[in-house]
N, C-alpha and C positions, 0 to 999 in steps of 0.2 A: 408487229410486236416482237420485241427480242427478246433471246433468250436470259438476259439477264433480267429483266421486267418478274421473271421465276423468282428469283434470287428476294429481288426488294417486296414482290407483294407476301413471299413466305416468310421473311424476316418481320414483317406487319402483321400476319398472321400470329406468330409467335411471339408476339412482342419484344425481340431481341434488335441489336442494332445491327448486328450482319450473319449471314447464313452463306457458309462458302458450301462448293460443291461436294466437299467429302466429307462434310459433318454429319453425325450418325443422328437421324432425326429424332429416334426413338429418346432418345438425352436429351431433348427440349422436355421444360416442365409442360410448355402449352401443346403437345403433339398427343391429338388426341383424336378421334373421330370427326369433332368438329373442324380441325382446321385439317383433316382429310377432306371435308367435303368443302369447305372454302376453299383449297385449295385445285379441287376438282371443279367448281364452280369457273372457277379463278380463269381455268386453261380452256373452258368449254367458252366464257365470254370471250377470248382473248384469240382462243388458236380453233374455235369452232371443232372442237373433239371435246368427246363426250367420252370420258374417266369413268370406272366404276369401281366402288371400292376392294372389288377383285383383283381390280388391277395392282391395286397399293400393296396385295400381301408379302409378296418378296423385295417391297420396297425399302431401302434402309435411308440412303442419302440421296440430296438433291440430283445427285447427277443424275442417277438412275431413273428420278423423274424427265427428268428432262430428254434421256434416251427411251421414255416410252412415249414422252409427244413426238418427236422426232419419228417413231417408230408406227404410229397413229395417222402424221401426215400422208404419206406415201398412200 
């Protein structure tokens, strides 16, 4: 699964048509709890790591997620 596979399932999540890595998530109308945990679902099916929504707290933009799966792997 690639990194950008992030990009398309949270742009789906959000109902938007594209979600780049520096967009401030918290400015989506649909970023809310639930698509915290779709999107934690998202990365446990996908990258087998297990997200908790502790982890999201300092989370603003996609990139950041994506440097705590990166970060998860290891």
């Amino acid at each position: 699964v690639e990194m950008n596979d992030i990009n398309i399932e949270l742009a789906e999540i959000l109902e938007v048509e594209l979600v780049s890595d520096s967009d401030n998530l918290e400015e989506f109308d649909l970023w809310d709890s639930l698509a915290l945990l779709s999107i934690a679902a998202f990365i446990d099916a996908n990258y087998n790591i297990q997200i908790g929504t502790d982890d999201f707290e300092n989370i603003k933009t996609l990139v950041q997620i994506k440097e705590l799966v990166k970060s998860k792997k290891c």
